[in-house]
mmCIF file of the N, C-alpha and C atoms, coordinates in Angstrom:
data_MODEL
# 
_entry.id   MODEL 
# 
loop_
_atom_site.group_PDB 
_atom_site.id 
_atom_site.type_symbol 
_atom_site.label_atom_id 
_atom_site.label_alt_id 
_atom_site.label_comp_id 
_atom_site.label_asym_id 
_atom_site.label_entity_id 
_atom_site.label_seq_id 
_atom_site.pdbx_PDB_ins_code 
_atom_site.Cartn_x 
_atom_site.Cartn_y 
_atom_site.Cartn_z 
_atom_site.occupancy 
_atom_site.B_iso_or_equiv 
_atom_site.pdbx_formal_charge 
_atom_site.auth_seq_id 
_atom_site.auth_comp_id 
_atom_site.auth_asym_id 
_atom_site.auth_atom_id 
_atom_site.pdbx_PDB_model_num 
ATOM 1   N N  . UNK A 1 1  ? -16.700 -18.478 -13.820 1.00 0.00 ? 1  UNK A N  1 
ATOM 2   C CA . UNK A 1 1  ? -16.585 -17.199 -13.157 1.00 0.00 ? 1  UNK A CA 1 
ATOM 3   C C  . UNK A 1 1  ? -15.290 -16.535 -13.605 1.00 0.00 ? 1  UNK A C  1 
ATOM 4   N N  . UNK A 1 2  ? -15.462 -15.006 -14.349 1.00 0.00 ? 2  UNK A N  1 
ATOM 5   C CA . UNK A 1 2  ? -14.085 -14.628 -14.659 1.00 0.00 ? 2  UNK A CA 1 
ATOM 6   C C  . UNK A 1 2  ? -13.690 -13.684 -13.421 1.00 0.00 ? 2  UNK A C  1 
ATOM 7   N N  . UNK A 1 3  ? -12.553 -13.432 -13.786 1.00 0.00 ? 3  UNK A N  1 
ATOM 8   C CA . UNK A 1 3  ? -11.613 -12.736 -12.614 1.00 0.00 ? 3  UNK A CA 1 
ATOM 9   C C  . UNK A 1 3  ? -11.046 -11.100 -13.502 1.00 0.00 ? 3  UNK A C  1 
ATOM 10  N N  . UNK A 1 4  ? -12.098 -10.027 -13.124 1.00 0.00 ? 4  UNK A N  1 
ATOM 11  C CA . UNK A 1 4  ? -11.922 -9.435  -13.214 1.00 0.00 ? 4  UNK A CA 1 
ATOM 12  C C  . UNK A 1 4  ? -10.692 -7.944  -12.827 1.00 0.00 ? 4  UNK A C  1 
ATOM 13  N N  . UNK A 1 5  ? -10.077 -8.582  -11.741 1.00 0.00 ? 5  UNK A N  1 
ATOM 14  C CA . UNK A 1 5  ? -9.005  -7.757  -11.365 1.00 0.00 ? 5  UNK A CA 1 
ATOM 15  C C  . UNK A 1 5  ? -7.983  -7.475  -12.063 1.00 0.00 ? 5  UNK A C  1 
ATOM 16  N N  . UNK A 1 6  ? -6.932  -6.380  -12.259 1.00 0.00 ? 6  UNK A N  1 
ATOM 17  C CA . UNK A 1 6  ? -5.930  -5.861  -12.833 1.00 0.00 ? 6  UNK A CA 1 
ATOM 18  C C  . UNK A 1 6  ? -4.708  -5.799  -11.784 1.00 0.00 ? 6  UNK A C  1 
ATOM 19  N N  . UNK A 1 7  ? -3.875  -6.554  -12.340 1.00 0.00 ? 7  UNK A N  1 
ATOM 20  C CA . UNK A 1 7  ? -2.404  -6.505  -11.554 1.00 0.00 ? 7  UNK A CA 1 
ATOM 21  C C  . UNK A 1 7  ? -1.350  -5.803  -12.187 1.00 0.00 ? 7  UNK A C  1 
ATOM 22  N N  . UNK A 1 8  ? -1.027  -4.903  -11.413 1.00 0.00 ? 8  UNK A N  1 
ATOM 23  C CA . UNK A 1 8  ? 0.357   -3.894  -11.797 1.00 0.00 ? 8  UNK A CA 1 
ATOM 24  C C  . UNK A 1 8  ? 1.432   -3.813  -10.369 1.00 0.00 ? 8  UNK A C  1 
ATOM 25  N N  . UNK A 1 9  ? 2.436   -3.287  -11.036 1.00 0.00 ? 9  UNK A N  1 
ATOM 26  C CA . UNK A 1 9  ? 3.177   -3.053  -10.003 1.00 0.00 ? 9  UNK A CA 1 
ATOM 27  C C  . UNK A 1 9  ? 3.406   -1.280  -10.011 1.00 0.00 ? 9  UNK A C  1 
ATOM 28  N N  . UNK A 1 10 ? 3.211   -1.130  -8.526  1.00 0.00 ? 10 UNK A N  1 
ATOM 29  C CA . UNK A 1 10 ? 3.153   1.058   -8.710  1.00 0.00 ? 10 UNK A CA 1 
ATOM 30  C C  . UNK A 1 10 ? 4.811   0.750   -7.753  1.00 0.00 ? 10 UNK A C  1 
ATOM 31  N N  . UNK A 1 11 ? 5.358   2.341   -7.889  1.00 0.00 ? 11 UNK A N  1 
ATOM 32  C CA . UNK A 1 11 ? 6.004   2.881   -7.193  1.00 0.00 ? 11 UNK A CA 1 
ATOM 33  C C  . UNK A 1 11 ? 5.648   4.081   -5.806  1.00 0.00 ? 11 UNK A C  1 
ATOM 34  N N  . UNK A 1 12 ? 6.090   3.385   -5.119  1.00 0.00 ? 12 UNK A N  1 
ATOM 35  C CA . UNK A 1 12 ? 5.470   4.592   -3.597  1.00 0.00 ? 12 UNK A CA 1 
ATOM 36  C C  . UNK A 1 12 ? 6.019   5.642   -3.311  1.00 0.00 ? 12 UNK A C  1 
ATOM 37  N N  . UNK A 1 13 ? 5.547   6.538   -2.899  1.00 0.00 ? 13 UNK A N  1 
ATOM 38  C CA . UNK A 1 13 ? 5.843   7.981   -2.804  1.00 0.00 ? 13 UNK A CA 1 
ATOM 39  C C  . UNK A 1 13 ? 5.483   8.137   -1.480  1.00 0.00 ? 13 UNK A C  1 
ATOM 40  N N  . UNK A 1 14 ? 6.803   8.833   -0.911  1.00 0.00 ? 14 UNK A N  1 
ATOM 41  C CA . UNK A 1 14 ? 6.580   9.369   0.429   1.00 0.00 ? 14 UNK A CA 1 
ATOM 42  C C  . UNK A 1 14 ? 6.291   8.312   1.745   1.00 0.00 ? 14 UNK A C  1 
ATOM 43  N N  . UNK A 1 15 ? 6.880   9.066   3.182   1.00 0.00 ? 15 UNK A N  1 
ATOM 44  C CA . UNK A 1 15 ? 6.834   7.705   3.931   1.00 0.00 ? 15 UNK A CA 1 
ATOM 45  C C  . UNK A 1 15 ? 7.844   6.935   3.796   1.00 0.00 ? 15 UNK A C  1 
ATOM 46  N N  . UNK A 1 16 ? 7.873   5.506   4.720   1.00 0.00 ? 16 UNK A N  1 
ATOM 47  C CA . UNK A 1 16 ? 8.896   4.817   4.877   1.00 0.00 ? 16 UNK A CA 1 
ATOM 48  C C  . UNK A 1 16 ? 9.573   4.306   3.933   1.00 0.00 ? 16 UNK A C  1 
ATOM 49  N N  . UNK A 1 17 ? 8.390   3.932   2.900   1.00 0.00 ? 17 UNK A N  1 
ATOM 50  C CA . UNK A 1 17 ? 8.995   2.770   2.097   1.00 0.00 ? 17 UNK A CA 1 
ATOM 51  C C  . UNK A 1 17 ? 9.340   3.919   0.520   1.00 0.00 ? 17 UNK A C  1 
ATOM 52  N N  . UNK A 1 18 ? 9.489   5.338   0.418   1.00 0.00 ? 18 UNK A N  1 
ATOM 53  C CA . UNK A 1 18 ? 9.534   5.631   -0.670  1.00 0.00 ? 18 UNK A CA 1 
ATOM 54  C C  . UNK A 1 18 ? 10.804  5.019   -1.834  1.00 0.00 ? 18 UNK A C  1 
ATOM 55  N N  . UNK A 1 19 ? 10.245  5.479   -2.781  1.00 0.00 ? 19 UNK A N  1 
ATOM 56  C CA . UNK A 1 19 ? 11.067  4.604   -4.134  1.00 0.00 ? 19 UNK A CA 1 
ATOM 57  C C  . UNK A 1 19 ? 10.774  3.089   -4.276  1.00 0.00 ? 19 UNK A C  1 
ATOM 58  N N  . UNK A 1 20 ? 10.717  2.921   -3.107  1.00 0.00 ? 20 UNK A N  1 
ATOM 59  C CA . UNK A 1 20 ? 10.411  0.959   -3.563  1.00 0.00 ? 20 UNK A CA 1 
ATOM 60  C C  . UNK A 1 20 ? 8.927   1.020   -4.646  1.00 0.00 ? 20 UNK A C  1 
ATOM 61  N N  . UNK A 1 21 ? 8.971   -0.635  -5.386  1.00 0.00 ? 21 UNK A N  1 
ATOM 62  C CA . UNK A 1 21 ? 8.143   -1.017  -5.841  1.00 0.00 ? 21 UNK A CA 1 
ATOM 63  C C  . UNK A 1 21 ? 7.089   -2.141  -4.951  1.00 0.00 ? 21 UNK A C  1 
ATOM 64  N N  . UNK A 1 22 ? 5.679   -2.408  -5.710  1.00 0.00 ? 22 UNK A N  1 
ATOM 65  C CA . UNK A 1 22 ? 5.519   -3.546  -5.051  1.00 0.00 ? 22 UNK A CA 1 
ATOM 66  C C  . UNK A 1 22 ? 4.144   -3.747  -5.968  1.00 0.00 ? 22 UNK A C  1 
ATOM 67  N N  . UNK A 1 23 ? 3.552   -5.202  -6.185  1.00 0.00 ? 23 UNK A N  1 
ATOM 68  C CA . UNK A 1 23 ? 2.543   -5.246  -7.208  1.00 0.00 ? 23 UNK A CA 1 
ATOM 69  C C  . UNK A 1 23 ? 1.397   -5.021  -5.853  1.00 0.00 ? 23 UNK A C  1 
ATOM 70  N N  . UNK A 1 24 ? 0.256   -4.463  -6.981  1.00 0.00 ? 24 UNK A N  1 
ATOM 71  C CA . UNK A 1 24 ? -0.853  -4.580  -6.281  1.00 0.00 ? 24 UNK A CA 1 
ATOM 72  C C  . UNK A 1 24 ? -2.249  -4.685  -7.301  1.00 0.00 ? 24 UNK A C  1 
ATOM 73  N N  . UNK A 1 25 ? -2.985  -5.281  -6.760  1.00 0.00 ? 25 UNK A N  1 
ATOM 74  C CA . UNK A 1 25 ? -4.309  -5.978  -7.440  1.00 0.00 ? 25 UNK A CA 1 
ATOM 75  C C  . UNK A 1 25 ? -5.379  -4.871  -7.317  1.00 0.00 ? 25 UNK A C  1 
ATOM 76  N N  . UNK A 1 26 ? -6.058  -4.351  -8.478  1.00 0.00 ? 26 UNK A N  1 
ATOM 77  C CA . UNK A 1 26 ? -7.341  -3.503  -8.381  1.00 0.00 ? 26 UNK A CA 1 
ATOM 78  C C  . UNK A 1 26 ? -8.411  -4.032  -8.841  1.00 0.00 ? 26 UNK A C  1 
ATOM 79  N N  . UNK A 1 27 ? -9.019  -4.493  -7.404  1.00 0.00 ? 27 UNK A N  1 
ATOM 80  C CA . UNK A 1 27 ? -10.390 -4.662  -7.496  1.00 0.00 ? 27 UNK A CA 1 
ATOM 81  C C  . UNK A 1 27 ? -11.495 -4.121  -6.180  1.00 0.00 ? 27 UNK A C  1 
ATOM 82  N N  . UNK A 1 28 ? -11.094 -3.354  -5.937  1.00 0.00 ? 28 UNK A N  1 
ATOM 83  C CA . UNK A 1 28 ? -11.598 -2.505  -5.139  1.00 0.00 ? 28 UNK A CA 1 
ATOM 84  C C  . UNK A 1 28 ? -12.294 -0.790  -5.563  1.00 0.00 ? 28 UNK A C  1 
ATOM 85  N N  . UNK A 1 29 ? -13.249 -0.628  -5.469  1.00 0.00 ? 29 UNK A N  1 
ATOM 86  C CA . UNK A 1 29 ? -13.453 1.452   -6.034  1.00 0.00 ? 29 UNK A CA 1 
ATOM 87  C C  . UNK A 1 29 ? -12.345 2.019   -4.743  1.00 0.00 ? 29 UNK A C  1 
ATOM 88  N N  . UNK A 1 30 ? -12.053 1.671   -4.057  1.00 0.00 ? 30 UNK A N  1 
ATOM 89  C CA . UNK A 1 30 ? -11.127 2.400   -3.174  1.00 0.00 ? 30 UNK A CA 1 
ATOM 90  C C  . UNK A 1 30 ? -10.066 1.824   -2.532  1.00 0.00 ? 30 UNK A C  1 
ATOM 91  N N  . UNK A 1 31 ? -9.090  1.675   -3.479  1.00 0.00 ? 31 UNK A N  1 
ATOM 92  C CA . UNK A 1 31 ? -7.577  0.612   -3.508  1.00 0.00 ? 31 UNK A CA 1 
ATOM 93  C C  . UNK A 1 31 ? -6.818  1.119   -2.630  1.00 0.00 ? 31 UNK A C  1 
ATOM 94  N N  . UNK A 1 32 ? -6.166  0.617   -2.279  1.00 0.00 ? 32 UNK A N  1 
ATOM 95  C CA . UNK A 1 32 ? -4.923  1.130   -0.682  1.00 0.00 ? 32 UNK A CA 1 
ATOM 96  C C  . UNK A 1 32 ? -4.341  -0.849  -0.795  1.00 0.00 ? 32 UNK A C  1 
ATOM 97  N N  . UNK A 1 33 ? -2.992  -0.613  -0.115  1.00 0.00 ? 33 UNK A N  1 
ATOM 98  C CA . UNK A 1 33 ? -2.351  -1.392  0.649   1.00 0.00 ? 33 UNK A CA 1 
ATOM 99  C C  . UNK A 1 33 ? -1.601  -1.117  2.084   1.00 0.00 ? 33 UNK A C  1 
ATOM 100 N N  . UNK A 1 34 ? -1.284  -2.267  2.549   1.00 0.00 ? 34 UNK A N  1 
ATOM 101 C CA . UNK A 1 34 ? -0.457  -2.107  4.104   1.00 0.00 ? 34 UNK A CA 1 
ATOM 102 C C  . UNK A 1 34 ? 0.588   -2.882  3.937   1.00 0.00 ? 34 UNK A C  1 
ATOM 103 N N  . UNK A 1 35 ? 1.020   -2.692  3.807   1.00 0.00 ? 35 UNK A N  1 
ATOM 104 C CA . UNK A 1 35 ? 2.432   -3.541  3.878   1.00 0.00 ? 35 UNK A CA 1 
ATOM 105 C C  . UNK A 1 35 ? 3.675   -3.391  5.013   1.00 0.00 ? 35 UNK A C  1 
ATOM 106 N N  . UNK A 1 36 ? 3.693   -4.813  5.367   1.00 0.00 ? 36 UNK A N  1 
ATOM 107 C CA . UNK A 1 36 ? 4.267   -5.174  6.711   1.00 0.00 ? 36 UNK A CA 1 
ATOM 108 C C  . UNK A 1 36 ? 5.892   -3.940  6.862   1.00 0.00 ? 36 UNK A C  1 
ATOM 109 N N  . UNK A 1 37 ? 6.279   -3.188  7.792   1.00 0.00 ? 37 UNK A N  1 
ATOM 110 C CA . UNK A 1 37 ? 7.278   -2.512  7.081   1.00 0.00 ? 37 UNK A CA 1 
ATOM 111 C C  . UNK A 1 37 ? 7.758   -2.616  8.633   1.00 0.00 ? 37 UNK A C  1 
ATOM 112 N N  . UNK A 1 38 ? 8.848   -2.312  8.845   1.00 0.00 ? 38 UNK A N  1 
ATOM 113 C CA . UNK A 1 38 ? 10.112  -2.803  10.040  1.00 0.00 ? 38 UNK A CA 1 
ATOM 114 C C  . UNK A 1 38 ? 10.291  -0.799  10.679  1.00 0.00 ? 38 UNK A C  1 
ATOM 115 N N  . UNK A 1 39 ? 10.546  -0.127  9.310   1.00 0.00 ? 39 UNK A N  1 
ATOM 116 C CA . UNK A 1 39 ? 10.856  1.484   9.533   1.00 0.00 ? 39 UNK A CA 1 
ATOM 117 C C  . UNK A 1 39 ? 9.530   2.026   9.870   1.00 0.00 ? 39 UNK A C  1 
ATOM 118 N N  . UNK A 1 40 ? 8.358   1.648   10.009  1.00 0.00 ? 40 UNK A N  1 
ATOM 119 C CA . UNK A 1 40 ? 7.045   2.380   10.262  1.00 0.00 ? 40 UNK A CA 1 
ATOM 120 C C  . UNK A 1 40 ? 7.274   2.659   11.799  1.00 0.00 ? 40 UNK A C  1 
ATOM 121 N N  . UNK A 1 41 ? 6.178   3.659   11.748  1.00 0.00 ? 41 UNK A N  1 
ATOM 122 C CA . UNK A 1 41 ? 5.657   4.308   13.156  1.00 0.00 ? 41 UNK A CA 1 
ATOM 123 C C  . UNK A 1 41 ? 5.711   3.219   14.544  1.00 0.00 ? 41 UNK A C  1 
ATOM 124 N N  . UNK A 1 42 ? 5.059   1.925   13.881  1.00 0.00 ? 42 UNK A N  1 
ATOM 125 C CA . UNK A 1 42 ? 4.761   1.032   15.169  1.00 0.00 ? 42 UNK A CA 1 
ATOM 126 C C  . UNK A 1 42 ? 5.894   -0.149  14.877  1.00 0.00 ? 42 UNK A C  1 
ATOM 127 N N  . UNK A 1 43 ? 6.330   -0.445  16.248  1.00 0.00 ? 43 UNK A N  1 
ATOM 128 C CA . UNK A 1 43 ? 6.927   -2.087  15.780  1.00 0.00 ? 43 UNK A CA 1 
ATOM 129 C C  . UNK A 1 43 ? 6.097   -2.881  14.913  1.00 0.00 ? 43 UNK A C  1 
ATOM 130 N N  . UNK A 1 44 ? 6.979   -3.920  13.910  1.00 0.00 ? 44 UNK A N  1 
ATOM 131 C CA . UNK A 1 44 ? 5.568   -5.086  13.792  1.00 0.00 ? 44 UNK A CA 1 
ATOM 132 C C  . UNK A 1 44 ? 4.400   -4.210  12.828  1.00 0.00 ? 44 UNK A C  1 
ATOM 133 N N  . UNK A 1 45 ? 4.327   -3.492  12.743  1.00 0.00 ? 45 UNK A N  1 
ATOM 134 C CA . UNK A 1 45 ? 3.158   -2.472  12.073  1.00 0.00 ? 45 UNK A CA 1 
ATOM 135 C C  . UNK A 1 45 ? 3.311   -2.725  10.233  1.00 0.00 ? 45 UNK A C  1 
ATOM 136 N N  . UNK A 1 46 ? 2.460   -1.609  9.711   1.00 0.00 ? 46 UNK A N  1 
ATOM 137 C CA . UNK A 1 46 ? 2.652   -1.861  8.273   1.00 0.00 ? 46 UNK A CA 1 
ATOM 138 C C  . UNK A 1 46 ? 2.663   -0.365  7.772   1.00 0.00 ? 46 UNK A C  1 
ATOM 139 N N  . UNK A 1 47 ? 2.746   -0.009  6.622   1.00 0.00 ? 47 UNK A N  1 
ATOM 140 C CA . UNK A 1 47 ? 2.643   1.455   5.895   1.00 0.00 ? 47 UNK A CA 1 
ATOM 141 C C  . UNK A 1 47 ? 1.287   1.253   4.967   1.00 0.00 ? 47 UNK A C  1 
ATOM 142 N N  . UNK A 1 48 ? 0.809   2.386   5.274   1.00 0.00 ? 48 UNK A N  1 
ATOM 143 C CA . UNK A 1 48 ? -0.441  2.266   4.147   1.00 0.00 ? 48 UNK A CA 1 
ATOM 144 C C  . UNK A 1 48 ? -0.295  3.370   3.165   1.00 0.00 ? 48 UNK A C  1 
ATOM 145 N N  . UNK A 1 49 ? -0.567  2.768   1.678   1.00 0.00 ? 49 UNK A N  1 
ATOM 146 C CA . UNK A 1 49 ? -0.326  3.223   0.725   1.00 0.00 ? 49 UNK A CA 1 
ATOM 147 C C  . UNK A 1 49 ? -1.440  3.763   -0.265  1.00 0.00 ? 49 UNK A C  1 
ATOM 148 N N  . UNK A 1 50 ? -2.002  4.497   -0.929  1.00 0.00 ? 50 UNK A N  1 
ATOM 149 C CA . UNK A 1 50 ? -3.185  4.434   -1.663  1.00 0.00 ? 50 UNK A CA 1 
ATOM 150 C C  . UNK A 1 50 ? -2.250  5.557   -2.677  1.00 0.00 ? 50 UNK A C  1 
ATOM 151 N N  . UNK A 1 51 ? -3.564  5.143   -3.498  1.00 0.00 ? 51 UNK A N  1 
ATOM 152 C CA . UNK A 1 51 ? -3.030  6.459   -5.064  1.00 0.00 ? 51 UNK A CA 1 
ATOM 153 C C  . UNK A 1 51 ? -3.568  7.686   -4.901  1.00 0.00 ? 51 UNK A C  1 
ATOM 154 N N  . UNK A 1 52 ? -3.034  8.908   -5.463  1.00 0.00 ? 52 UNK A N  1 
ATOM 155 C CA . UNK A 1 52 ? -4.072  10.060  -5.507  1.00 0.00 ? 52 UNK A CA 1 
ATOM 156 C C  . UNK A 1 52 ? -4.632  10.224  -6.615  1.00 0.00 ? 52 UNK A C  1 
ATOM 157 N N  . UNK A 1 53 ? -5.001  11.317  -6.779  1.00 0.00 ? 53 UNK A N  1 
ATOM 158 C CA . UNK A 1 53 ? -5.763  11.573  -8.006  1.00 0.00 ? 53 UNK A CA 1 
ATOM 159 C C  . UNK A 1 53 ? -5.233  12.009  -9.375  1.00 0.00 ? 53 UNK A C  1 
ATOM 160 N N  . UNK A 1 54 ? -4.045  11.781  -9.300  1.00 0.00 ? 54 UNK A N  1 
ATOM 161 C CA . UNK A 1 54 ? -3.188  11.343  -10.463 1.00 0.00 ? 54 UNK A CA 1 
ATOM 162 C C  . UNK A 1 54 ? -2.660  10.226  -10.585 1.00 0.00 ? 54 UNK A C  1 
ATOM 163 N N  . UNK A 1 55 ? -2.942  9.045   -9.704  1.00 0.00 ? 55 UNK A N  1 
ATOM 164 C CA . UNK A 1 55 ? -2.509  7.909   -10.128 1.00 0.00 ? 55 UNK A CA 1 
ATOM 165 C C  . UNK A 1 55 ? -1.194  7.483   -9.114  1.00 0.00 ? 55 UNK A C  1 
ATOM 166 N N  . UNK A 1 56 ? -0.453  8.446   -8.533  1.00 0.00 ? 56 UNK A N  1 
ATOM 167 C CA . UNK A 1 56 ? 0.547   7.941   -7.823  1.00 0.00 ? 56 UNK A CA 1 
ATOM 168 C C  . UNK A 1 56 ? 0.547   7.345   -6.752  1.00 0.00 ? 56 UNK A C  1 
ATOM 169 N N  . UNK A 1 57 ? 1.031   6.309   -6.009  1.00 0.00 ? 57 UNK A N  1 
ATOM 170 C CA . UNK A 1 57 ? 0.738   5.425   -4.900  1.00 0.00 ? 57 UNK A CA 1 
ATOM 171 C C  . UNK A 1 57 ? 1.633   6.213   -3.633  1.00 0.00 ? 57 UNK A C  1 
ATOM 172 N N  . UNK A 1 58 ? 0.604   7.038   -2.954  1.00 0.00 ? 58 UNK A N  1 
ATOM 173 C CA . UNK A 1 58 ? 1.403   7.515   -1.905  1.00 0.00 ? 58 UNK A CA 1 
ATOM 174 C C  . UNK A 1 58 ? 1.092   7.297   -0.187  1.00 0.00 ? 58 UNK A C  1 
ATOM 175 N N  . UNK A 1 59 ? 2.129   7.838   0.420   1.00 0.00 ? 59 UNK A N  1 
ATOM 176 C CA . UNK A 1 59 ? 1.731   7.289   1.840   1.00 0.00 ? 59 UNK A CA 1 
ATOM 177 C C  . UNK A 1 59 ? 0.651   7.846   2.710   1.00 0.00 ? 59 UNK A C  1 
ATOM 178 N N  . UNK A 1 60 ? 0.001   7.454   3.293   1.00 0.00 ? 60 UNK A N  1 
ATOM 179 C CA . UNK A 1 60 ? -1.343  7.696   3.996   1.00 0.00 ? 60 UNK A CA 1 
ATOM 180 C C  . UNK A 1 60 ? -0.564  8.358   5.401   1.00 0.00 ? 60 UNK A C  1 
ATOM 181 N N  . UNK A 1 61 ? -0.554  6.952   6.484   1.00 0.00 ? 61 UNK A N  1 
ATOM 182 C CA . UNK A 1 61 ? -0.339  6.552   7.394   1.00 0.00 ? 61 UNK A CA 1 
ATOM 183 C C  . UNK A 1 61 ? 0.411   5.115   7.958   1.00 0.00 ? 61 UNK A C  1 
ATOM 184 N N  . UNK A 1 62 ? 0.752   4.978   8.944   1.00 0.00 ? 62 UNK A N  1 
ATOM 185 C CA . UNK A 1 62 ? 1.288   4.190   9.572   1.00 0.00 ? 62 UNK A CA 1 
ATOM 186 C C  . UNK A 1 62 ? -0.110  2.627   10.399  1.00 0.00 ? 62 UNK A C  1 
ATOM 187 N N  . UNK A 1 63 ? -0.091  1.695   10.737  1.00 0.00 ? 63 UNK A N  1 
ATOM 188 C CA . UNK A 1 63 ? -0.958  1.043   11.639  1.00 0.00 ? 63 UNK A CA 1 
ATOM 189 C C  . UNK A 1 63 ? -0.269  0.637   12.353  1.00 0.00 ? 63 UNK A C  1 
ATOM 190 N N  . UNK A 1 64 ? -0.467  0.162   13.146  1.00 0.00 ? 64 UNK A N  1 
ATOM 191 C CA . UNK A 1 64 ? 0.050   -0.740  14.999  1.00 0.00 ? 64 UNK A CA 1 
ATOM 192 C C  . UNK A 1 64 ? -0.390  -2.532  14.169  1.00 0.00 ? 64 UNK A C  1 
ATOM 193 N N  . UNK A 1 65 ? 0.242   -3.493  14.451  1.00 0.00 ? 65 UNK A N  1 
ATOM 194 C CA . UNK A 1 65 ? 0.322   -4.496  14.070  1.00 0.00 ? 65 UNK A CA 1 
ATOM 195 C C  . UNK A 1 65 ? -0.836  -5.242  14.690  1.00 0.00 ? 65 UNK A C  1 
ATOM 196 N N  . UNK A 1 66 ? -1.640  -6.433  13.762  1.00 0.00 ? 66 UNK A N  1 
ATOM 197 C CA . UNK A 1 66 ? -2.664  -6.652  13.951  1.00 0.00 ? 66 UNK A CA 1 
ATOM 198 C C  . UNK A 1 66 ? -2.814  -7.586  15.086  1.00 0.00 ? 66 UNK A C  1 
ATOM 199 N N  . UNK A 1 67 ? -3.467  -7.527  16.025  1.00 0.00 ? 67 UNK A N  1 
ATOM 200 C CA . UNK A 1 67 ? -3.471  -8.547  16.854  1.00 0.00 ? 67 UNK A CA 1 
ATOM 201 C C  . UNK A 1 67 ? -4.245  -9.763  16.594  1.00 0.00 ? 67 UNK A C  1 
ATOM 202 N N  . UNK A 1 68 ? -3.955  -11.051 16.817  1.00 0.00 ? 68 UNK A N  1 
ATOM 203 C CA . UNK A 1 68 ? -4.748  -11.965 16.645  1.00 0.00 ? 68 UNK A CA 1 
ATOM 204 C C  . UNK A 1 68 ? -6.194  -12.408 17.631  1.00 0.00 ? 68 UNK A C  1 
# 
């Protein structure tokens, strides 16, 4: 079984975490991340990130931290 996914690392735009880097894996038609972030909207919460339609990884929204 091969492993078709592509790993890069983007830069984020806009939102908490702008300028930082961080890798992310594309194997999804509709890629986004959350990443755990301390400065977001919610305690404990994460920032969600997706690309636009030029390719840049920018900020969506905020989530409330996941409950178990």
């Amino acid at each position: 079984m091969s492993d078709n996914s592509i790993s890069i690392t983007v830069e984020l735009h806009g939102g908490p975490l702008d300028g930082q880097t961080t890798p992310v894996t594309l194997t999804d038609e509709d890629p986004w991340v959350a990443l755990p972030n301390d400065g977001c909207t919610f305690p404990g919460g994460s920032s969600i990130y997706a690309p636009d339609t030029n390719g840049r990884w920018v900020w969506q929204d905020d989530q409330s931290a996941q409950t178990p």
